[in-house]
N, C-alpha and C positions, 0 to 999 in steps of 0.2 A: 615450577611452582607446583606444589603436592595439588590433588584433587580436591581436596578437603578449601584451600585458599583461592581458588577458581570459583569454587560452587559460592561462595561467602562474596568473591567477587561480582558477579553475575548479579547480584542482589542488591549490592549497596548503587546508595540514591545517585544519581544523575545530579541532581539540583534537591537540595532541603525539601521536598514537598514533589518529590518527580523521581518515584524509583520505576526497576524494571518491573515488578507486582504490581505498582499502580498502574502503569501502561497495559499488564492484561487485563486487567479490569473496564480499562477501555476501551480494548478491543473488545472483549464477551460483548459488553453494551452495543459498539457498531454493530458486530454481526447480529443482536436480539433486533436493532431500529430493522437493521434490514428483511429479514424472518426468515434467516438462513437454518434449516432444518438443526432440530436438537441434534442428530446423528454426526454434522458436519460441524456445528463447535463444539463439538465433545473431543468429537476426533482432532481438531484445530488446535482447542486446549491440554489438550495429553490427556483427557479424560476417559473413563472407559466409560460407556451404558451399562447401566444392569437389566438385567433381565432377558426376558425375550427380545425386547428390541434392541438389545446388545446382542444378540444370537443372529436376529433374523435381519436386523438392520444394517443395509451397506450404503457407505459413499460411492456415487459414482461419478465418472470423470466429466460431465455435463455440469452435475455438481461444483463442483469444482471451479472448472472453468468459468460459473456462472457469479462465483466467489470475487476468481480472479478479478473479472471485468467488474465487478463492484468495487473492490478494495483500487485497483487502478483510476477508477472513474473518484473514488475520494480522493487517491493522492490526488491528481488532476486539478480538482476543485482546491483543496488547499493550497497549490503552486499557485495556485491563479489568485485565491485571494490573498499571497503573502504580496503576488507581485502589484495587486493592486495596494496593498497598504504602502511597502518600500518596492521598488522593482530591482536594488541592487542591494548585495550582502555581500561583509565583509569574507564570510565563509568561502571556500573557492570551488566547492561543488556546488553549494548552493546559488552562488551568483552564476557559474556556467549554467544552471539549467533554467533560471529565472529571465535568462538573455536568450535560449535556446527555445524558449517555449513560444514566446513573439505573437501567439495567436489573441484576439480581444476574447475575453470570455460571451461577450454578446454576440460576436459572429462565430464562435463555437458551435454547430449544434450536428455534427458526428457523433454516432452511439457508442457507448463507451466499448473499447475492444473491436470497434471495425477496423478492419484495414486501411481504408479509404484514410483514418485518421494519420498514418506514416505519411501516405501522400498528398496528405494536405499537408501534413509537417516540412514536407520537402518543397514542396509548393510555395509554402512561405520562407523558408529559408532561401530560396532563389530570390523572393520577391524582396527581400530585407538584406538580403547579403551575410546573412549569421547563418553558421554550422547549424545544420538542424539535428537537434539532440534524439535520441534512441532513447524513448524512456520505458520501455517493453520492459517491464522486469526490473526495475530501477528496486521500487519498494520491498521486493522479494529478499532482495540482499539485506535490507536492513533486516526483514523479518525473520532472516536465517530459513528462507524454504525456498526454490526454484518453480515453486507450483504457481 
């Protein structure tokens, strides 16, 4: 496929009312609710800063990570309230991690990004008899970044 029919692909809608541009519009918004520095959704949206604070301004890896464990601790919340609306999908990733997840959202209360959180995962997985799912980095793939 030429570069040209990629780049046009990349673009066209998901769903009549759900393309990939509306999606970063979504995200700018989450990272503004949460008040992740202008420096880090610049850098996030391919933007550059101008000025000095594009000169003198850097992301650093705390940043970052501080990102991570937010954006994770959202997906989290959505898995949990898809599975409170339906808790099985026809989808086959989606039902694997919906059956994977097992935890009640009210007895949740691990900080988003602690470790503790895998071995509670594993914890319940013993106690339920289901594979316990690795979702460390799940979302990253959709987003196209490993950070």
């Amino acid at each position: 496929m030429p570069a040209e029919d990629t780049a046009l692909a990349s673009w066209l809608s998901v769903l009549p009312a759900l393309t990939p541009h509306g999606l970063r519009h979504g995200h700018q918004t989450w990272l503004e609710e949460a008040g992740v520095s202008d420096l880090l959704r610049s850098e996030r949206m391919g933007h550059e800063v101008p000025g000095m604070r594009g000169v003198y301004g850097h992301v650093s890896p705390a940043m970052r990570a501080d990102l991570k464990a937010l954006l994770q601790e959202r997906w989290e919340d959505a898995l949990r309230e898809r599975k409170r609306v339906c808790p099985r999908s026809v989808i086959p990733v989606l039902d694997a991690l919906l059956a994977a997840g097992g935890a009640d959202p009210a007895q949740d209360r691990l900080p988003p990004g602690s470790q503790n959180r895998t071995r509670a995962s594993e914890r319940e997985a013993t106690r339920t008899g289901r594979q316990a799912a690795d979702l460390r980095g799940f979302p990253w793939a959709i987003l196209g970044s490993n950070q």
